[in-house]
N, C-alpha and C positions, 0 to 999 in steps of 0.2 A: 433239785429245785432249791435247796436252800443255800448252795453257792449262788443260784443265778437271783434270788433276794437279796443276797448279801453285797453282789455285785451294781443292781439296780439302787440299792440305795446308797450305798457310798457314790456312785454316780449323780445320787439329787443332793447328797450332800453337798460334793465340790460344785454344782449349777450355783444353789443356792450362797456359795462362798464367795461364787464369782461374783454375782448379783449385789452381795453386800459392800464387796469390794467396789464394783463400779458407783457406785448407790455413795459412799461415804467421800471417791474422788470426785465427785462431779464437779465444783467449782475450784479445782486447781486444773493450770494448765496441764496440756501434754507435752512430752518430750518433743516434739514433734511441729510444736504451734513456732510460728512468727511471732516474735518481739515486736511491738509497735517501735518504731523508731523514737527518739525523744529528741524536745528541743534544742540543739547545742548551745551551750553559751556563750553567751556575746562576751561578757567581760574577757576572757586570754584572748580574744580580737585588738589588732592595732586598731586605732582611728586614722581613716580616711585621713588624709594629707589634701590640703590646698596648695594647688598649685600659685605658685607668686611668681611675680617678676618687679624687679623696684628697680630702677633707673636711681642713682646716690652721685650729688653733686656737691665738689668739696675741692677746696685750692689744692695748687700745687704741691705745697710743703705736708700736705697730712693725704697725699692718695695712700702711701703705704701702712699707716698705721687705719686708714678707713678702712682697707681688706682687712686687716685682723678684727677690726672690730665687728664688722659685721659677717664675719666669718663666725665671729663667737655669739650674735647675735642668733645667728640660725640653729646652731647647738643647742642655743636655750630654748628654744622656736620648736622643738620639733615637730608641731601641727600645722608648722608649714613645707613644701615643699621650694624653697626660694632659689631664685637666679638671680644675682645681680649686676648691673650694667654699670660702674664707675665714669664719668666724670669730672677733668678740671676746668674747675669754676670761679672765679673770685668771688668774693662775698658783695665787690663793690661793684659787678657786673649783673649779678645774679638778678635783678629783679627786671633790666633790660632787657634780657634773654629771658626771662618767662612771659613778658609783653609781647616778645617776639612771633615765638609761638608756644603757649603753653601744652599743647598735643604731643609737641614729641620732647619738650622740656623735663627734667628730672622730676621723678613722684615725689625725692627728700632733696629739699636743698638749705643750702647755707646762706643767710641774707641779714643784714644788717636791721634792728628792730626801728628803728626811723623812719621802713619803709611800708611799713604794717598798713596803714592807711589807702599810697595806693594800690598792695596788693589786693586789700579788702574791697575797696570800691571796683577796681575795674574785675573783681570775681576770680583771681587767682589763687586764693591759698584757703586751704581748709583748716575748719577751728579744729582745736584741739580737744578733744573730749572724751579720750581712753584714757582711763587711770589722771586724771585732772588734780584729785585732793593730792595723790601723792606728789606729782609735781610740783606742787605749788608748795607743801614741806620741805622738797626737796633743796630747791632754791633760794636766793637772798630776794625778803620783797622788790627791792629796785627792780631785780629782773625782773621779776614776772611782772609787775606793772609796766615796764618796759615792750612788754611783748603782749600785752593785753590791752582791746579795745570796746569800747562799751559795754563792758563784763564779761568778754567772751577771750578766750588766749588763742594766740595764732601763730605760737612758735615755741620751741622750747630751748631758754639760753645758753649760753653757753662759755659765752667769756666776757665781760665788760670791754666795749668798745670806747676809749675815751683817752685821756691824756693827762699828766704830771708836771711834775721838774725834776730834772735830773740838776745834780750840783758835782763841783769840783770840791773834796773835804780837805782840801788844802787851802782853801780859798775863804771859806765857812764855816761857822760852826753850825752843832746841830740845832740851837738857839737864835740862829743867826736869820737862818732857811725857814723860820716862823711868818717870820715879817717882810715886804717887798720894801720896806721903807728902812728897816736893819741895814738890810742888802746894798741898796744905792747909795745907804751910807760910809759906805767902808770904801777906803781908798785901797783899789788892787794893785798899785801901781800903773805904769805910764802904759798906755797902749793894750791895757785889759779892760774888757767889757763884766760890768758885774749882771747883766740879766738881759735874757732875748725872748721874745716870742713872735707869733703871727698874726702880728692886729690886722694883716689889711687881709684874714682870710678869717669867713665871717662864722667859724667852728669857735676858732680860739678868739676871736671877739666876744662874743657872745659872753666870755666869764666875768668880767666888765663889769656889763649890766647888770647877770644875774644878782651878783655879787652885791649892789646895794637892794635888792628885791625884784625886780624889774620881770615882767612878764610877757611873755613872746607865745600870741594867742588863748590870751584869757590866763586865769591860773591854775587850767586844769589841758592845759597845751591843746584843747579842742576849740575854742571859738579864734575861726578864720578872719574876724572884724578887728578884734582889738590887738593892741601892744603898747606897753606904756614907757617904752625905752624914750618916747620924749616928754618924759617929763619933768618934775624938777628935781627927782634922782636920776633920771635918765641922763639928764644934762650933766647933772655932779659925775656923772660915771664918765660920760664924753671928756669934759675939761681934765679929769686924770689921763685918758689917753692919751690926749694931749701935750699934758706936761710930761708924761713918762716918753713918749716918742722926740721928746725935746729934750732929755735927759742925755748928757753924753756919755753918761754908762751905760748906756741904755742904745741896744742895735735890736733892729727887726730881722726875724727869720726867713731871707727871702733866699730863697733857692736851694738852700742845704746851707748857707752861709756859717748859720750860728754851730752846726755840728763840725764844720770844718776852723771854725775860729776857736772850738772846744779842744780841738785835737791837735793845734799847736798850742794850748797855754793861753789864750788870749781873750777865752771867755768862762765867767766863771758858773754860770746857771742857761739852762735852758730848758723849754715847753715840749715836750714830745710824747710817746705813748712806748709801749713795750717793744712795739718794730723796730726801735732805735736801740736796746738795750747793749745789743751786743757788740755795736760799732763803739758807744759813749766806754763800755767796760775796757773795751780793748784801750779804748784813749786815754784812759784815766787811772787805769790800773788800779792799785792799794786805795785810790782816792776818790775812788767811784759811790757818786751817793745819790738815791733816788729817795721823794718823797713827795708826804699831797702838798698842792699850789700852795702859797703864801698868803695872808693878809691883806688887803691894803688899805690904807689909813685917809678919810676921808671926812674933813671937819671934824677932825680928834677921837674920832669913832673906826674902829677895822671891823674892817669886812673879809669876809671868808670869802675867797675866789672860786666858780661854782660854774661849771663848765656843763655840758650838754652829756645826760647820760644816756650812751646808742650802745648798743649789744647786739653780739652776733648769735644766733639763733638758728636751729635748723626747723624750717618749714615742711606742709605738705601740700603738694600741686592740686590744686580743685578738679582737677579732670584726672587725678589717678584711680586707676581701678580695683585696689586696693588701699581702703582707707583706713581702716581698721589695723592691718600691720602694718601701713607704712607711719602710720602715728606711732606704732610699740616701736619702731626701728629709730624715730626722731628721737622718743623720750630715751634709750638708748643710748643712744650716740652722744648725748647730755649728761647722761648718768655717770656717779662718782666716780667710779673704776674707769669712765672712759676720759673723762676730765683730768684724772692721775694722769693717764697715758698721756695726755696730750700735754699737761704741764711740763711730763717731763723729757718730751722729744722736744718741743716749740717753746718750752717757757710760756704757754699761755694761761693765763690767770683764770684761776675757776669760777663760778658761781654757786656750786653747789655748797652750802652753808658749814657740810662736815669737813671740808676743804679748806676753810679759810684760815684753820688752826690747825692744817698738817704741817708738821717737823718743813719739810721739805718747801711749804708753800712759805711760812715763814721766812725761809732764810734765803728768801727771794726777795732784794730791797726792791725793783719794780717791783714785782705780784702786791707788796706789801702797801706799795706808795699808792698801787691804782687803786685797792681795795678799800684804803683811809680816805684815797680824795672822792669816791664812791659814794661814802658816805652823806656829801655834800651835793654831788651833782643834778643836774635838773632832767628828771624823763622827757628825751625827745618830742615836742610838740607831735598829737596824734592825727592832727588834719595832714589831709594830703596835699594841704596847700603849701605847706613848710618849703614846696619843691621852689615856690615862688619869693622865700624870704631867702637866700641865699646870694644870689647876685647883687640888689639893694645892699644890701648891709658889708658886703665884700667893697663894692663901690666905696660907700661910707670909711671904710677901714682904711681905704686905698686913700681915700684923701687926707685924712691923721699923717697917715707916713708920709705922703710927699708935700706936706704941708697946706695944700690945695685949704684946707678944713681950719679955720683958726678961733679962737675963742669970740671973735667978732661975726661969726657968721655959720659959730655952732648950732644954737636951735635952727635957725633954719635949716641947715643940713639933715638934722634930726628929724626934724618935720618930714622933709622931702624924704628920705631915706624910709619913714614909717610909713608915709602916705603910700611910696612906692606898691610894696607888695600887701596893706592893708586896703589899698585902692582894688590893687588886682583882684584880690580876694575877693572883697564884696561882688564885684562885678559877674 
C-alpha cells in the first residue's frame, strides 16, 4: 500500500505541473499557430510607368542630334514609359501644317515666336506652365517676352531669329563698322560696293523706322490700329532710305546678289543672319568679320539700327494627350546642355543666359554679333494681324529701290502704305 501512495501522488504531482505549465503559457502562441500575414511594403515597389507617345517636329539639319536628345530626355524620365515619332519640319512651315490639321500634327514642335498670336487665337498651342519660374531664369528676358502673350508663355526659346552685318576686315575697320555713315564714307576703290541690304523686303525695312522710335501696332506690338511709321520720324526714316538707295556705294540685296558680290571682292558689308555664316567665312577667309547693325546719322543725331526680334521656340500642340510631359520634353529640348549641342553641330546661337559667356559661344563672331544686336531689337508685334503688315510695307520698299518712291510723293506713300494694313486691321 504504501508504494501504491507514493505512486498516486507523484502522479498528482506531475497533473498538477502540467496544469501550471499550461496555466503560465497561455498567451503565447503555439508551435503550431498561423502567422497572420503582414502588410508588404510598398516603398522596394517600382512606380507605375505612364505610357507616352510624343510625336517631335524638328528641320532637317537637327533630326539626329533630336534622337539623342530625347533619347536622353527619357533616361531622365523614367516615370515615363515614351515612344517617339520624329518629324521634318521647318520652323517656317510649322504653324501652316498645324492649321492644317492639328490631330495628327506633332505634340512638340519648332516654330518661330511671331507666330504666337495666330497659334493662340485660332486654339493651337498650349501655355506653358510646368516648371515656368525656372524657365523664365533660365533664358535671356527678350526671349521669353518673345514667346509670352498677355502674361501667359506659349513656347520655350531657343535661338534668336533675326539678322547682323557681316563685313569684309580688309575693307574696315573695327571703328569703321560702328557707323553706316563711316562706311559710305570711305572710298573702296572702283567697282566695290561699301554696304547692302534688303529694303524692298519689309523684315529688313522695318530697322529704318525702328531705329528713329517708330512703332508698328502700338508700343507694346499689340494694338492692331496704330503705327506711326508716317510721321515726322517716320518720314525722316523714309528720306534716308531714300538717299541710301541713291547712294552708289550703296546696292540692294536682291536675289543672293550682295553674297555673291561679297565672294568676288566687290562688296564690302552685308545684312544677313547666321544661315549665311558659313558661305560669307568661306569667302572671306582670315578677313571675315561679323557684328551688330551700324548707326545712322539723322539731323546730326545716330540712331541705333533696331531690327525685328523673332525666335524660334519649341511649342506644344493644344490637342496633345500628353501635356504635362510633352511641356518637360519642350523645356528640354531648350535647356543648356541641349543648346551646347546644337551650338555646336549648327552654330546656332543660344538663349539660355549661362550660354552667352561660354569660351566656345564667344568665339563665335556671328553668335557674338546676333547676341549684341539683340540687345537692341524690337519683340515681334504680338497681334495676329502682323500677318497683314508685310506685303504693304514690302510694296513700300519695293518702290525706294526702283525709284517709283521719291521725296516729292514720300508722305503720301507713307500714308498709303500705313493706311494699308492699319485699314485692314480695324476692319
Amino acid at each position: 500500500m504504501s508504494f501504491l501512495k507514493k505512486a498516486l501522488a507523484l502522479i498528482l504531482v506531475f497533473v498538477m505541473m502540467a496544469a501550471m505549465a499550461t496555466g503560465c503559457g497561455k498567451n503565447e502562441p503555439s508551435n503550431n499557430a498561423t502567422p497572420e500575414p503582414s502588410n508588404p511594403s510598398t516603398s522596394s515597389e517600382a512606380p507605375a510607368k505612364e505610357d507616352v507617345f510624343l510625336k517631335v517636329w524638328a528641320p532637317e539639319e537637327e533630326q539626329e542630334i533630336l534622337v539623342q536628345m530625347c533619347e536622353a530626355f527619357a533616361e531622365a524620365h523614367p516615370e515615363y514609359n515614351i515612344t517617339f515619332e520624329y518629324g521634318i519640319m521647318g520652323v517656317d512651315m510649322s504653324i501652316d501644317a498645324m492649321k492644317k490639321d492639328a490631330e495628327v500634327a506633332a505634340d512638340v514642335f519648332l516654330y518661330p515666336s511671331g507666330g504666337i498670336a495666330e497659334l493662340v487665337e485660332a486654339g493651337l498651342i498650349y501655355p506653358i506652365t510646368v516648371d515656368v519660374d525656372t524657365i523664365k531664369n533660365t533664358h535671356g528676358e527678350g526671349a521669353i517676352k518673345s514667346c509670352t502673350m498677355n502674361g501667359t508663355l506659349y513656347g520655350v526659346p531657343v535661338t534668336p531669329n533675326s539678322w547682323f552685318m557681316y563685313y569684309n576686315k580688309s575693307m574696315y575697320t573695327e571703328d569703321e563698322v560702328k557707323s553706316l555713315e563711316k562706311m559710305l564714307a570711305k572710298d573702296l576703290g572702283e567697282g566695290v560696293k561699301n554696304f547692302s541690304c534688303d529694303i524692298d523686303n519689309s523684315w529688313y525695312m522695318s530697322a529704318f523706322f525702328y531705329a528713329v522710335g517708330g512703332t508698328l501696332f502700338g508700343p507694346n506690338g499689340d494694338d492692331p490700329t496704330e503705327c506711326s511709321w508716317n510721321d515726322e520720324m517716320g518720314y525722316k526714316a523714309g528720306k534716308y532710305l531714300i538717299d541710301l538707295v541713291n547712294n552708289p556705294k550703296y546696292v540692294d540685296d536682291a536675289d543672293g546678289l550682295a553674297g555673291a558680290l561679297m565672294a568676288e571682292g566687290k562688296l564690302a558689308a552685308l545684312c544677313s543672319g547666321t544661315w549665311s555664316a558659313e558661305s560669307i567665312k568661306s569667302a572671306l577667309g582670315e578677313n571675315y568679320g561679323a557684328v551688330k547693325l551700324p548707326t545712322i546719322n539723322i539731323d546730326g543725331k545716330d540712331y541705333q539700327l533696331r531690327n525685328f526680334a523673332d525666335f524660334k521656340a519649341f511649342g506644344v500642340n493644344a490637342m496633345t494627350k500628353y501635356p504635362e510631359a510633352a511641356q518637360k520634353l519642350a523645356a528640354w529640348l531648350a535647356n543648356e546642355e541641349c543648346q551646347l549641342i546644337r551650338f555646336e553641330v549648327n552654330n546656332t546661337p543660344p538663349t539660355v543666359k549661362a550660354l552667352i559667356d561660354h569660351p566656345k559661344v564667344k568665339a563665335s563672331l556671328e553668335a557674338a554679333a546676333l547676341s549684341d544686336q539683340t540687345q537692341y531689337s524690337i519683340p515681334n508685334p504680338t497681334t495676329s494681324k502682323l500677318n497683314d503688315y508685310w506685303t504693304p510695307a514690302a510694296a513700300f520698299g519695293a518702290g525706294i529701290v526702283n525709284g517709283d518712291i521719291t521725296e516729292a510723293n514720300l508722305q503720301q506713300s507713307l500714308d498709303t502704305m500705313v493706311n494699308a494694313f492699319v485699314t485692314t486691321l480695324a476692319q
